[in-house]
N, C-alpha and C positions, 0 to 999 in steps of 0.2 A: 504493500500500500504506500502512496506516495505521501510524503511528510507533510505534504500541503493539507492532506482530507482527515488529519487528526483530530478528535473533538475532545475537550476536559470542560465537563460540567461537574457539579456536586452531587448529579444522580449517572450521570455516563460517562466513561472514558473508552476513549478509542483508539485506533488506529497507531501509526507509527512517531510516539511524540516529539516533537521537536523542541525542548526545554530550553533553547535560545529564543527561539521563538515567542513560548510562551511569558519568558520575563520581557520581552518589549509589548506582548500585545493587554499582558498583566497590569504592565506596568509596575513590577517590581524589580527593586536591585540586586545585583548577580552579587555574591561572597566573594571577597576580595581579600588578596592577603594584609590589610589594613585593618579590618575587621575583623579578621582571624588573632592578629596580633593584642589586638583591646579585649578580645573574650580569652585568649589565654592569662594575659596580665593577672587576671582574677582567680582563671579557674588553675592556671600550672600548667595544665594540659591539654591538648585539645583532643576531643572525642573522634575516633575515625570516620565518623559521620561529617563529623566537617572538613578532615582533611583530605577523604573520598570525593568530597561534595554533592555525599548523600544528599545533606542538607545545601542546596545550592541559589538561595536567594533569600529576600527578606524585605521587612517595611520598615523604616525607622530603627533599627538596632542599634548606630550612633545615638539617636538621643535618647535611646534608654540608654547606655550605659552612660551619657550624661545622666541622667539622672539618679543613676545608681552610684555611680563617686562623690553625686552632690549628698547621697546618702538615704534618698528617696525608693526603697527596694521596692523591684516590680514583685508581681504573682505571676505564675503561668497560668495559663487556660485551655485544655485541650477537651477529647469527647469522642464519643463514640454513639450510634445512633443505633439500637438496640433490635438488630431486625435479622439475624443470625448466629451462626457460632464463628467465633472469634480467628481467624487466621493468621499465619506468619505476617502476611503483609501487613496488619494491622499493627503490631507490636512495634515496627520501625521505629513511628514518632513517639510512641507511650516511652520505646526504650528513651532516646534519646530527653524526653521532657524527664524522666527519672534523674538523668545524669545533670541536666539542668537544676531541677532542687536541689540535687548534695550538693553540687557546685556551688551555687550562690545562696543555699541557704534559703530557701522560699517558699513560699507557699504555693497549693496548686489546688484548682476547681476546675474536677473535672465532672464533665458535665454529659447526662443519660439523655437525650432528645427524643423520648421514649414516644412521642404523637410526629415525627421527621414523617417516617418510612409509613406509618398508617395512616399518613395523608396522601402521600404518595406513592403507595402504593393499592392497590385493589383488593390482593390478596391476602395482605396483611392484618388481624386484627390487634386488639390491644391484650387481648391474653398474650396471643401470639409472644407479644414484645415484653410481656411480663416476663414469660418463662425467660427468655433471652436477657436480659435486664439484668437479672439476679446473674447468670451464667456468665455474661461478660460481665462484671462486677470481680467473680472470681479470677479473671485473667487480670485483669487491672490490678489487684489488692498481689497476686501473686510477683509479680516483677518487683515488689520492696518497698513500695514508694509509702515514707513516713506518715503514719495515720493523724500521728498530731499536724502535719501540716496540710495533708492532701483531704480536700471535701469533696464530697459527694453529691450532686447536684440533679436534680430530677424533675424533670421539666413539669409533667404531672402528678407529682408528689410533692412540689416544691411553688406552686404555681400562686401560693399565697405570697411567698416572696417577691416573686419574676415576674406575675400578670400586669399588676400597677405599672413597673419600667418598662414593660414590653409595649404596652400601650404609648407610653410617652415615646419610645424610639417610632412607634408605628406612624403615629402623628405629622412625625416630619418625613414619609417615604410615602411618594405617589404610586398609586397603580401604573402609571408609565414608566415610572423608573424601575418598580417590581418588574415588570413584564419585559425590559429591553437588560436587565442585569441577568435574568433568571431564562430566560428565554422561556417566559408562562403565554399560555393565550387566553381569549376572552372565556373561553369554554373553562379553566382550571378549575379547581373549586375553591372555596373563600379560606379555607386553612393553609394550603401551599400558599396563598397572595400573603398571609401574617405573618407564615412560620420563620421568618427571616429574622422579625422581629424580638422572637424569643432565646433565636439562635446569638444575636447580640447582647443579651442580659448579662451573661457572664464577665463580659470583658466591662463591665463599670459595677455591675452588683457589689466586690468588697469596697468601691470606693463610697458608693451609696449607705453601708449599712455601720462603714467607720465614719464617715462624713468626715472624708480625706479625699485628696485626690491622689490615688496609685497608679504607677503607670500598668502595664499588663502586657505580657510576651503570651502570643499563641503561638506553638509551635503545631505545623500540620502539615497533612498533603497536601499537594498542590492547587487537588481539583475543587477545595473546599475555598479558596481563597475568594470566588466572588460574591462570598456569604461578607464577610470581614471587610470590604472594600466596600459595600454598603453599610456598615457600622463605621467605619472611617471617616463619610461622606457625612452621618448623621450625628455620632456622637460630640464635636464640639459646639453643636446647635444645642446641645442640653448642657456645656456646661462641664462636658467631661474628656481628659484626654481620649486623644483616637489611639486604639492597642497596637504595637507592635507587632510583627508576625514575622516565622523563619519557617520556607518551605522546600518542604522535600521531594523528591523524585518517588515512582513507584518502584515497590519489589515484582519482579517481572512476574507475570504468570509460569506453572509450570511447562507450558504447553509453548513458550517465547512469540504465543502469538501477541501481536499489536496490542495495549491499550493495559491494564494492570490486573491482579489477581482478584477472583471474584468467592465471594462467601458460597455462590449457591450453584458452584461450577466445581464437584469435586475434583476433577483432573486436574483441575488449573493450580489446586491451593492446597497445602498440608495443613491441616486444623491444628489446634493446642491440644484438642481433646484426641487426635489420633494416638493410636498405639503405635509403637517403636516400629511394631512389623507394617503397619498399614502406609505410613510413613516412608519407609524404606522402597515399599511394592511401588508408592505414586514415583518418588524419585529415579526409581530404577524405568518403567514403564516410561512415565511421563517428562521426564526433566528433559527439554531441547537442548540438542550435543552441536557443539561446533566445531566435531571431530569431522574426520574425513569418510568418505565410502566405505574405504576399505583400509588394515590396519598398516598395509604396506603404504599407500597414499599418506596415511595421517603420520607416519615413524618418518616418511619422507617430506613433507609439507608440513605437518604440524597444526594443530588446533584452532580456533578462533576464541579465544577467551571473552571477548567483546560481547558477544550474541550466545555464550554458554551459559544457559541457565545455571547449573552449580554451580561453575565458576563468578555469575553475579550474584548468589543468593550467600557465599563466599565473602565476598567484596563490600556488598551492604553492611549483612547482617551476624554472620558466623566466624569469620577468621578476623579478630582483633589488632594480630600479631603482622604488623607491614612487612617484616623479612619473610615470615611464613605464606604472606599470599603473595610476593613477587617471585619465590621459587617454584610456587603450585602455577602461577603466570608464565613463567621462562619456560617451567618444562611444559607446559601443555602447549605453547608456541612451538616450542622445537620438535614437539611430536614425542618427548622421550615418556611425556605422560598422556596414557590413555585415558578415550572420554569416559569409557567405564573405570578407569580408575580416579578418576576427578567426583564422578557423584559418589563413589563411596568413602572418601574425605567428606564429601557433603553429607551424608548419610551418620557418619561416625557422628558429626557434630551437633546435625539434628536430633540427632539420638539421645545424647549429654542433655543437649536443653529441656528436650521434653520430657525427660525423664524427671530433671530437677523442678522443671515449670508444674509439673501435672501432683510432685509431690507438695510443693506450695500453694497449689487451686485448693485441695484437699481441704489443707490447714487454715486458708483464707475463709471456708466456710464458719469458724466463728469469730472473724472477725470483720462480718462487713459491717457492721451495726457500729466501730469504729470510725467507718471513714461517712455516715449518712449525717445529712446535715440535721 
């Protein structure tokens, strides 16, 4: 598919992306090692998410950390919309927003948009997104992220809160401007036209309820950014800084077709909740190889690491260690590493996390009543 016909909405992603592209037509700024240099200053280290440039663009990050050596610490804001079970891809930014609290010390609201996907979707109901709710809950609590600082925010559980501000953001956004950001039409129904509005509460609610003004770092995918970009437009009309935001790339599907990894696409995605063997079958079967034909061609021509699924799933999310993924990179270029022996590196490591991940879901079961607001 040609890189012109790619589509990134907050409900579709497609095609073959073009993530230069998308920071000029976004309109946000590309991470620069400037940038890089002012978030090490504080944190010591930087994440290989950013040196990868997993995370490869942002809104303002200069003047939050202005603001944060003036002394004015942000909050993060991140979320998830509760309308299946939780997959690899999803975990990206939650990791990275984890590494963000220890780092600077902060608080984080992360937020359940439990009525998103039952507005938008047909087949969805609100049971549906109960069961699920609770379910990703426990993947969230499982990845570490400190209970005394991380809240739990619940659009329909929490609506006593969020309803009043969600109103006031709603106030200042026209139905033309909903329908030309969101790409809605006359036909949508009247909760997609609001849901925008609620989707904004978070990134000014702790400023509202200290009656302070905090700055606020969203860290997310990409395809969610023209939620935030209407919150930007609206929130200094009320009074409130506009949030910051640092966005990231997808983790490829298993299948290396175009566009990102999908919840309700088993082939394409390894769940949290898989077993170690069911994990290993999708990787072995499904993981896209940019080996060659045949083993003499690949020993003699060598790999494409670029377009190899385990080798990016690798690169994002599994191999930490830069000398240990530039020697799995050398030799899968020189051919000396086979493509089946690259996914079961990736397989080993999958292996590790979910094993650890699935023993901490367990244990998170008594403690979400912790992180709820």
């Amino acid at each position: 598919m040609d890189k012109k016909e790619f589509k990134v909405t907050p409900w579709e992603v497609s095609g073959n992306i073009d993530y230069d592209r998308l920071i000029k037509d976004f309109g946000v700024e590309k991470i620069n090692d400037t940038i890089l240099s002012r978030i090490k200053k504080h944190t010591k280290d930087l994440h290989f998410m950013l040196n990868r440039k997993v995370f490869f663009a942002h809104r303002d990050l200069n003047w939050l950390l202005d603001e944060y050596e003036k002394g004015n610490k942000f909050y993060l804001y991140t979320g998830r919309a509760p309308s299946g079970p939780v997959h690899l891809g999803h975990l990206l930014p939650w990791i990275f927003t984890k590494w963000l609290q220890d780092k600077f010390d902060v608080e984080l609201w992360f937020q359940f948009p439990d009525e998103e996907k039952f507005l938008f979707k047909d087949n969805l109901s609100f049971d549906d997104t109960e069961k699920f709710l609770h379910d990703n809950m426990l993947d969230v609590i499982a990845l570490g992220f400190d209970p005394k600082k991380t809240k739990f925010i619940v659009d329909t559980k929490n609506a006593n809160l969020m309803y009043k501000e969600a109103c006031k953001v709603a106030k200042k956004i026209t139905f033309s401007q909903v329908k030309s950001a969101f790409g809605l039409k006359d036909d949508s129904n009247i909760g997609e036209i609001f849901y925008t509005s609620m989707q904004t509460v978070p990134a000014f609610l702790p400023s509202v309820l200290k009656n302070k003004k905090i700055p606020c770092l969203i860290p997310h995918a990409v395809d969610q950014d023209v939620h935030f970009r209407v919150t930007r437009h609206v929130l200094p009309k009320l009074g409130h800084y506009k949030p910051s935001s640092i966005q990231c790339i997808f983790l490829p599907p298993l299948s290396g077709v175009d566009g990102k990894m999908s919840a309700s696409n088993e082939s394409s995605a390894v769940y949290t909740t898989d077993s170690i063997e069911v994990a290993a079958k999708k990787i072995r079967k499904y993981a896209f190889s940019g080996g060659r034909a045949t083993l003499e061609e690949h020993r003699k021509l060598g790999g494409n690491p670029d377009v190899d699924v385990s080798y990016q799933w690798l690169r994002m999310l599994f191999e930490p260690d830069d000398k240990k993924l530039q020697k799995i990179h050398d030799d899968y270029k020189s051919g000396k590493l086979l493509s089946g022996e690259l996914k079961e590196i990736l397989i080993e490591k999958v292996s590790v996390f979910l094993k650890d991940h699935q023993k901490k879901r367990e244990l998170a079961k008594k403690n979400i009543d912790k992180f709820l607001l």
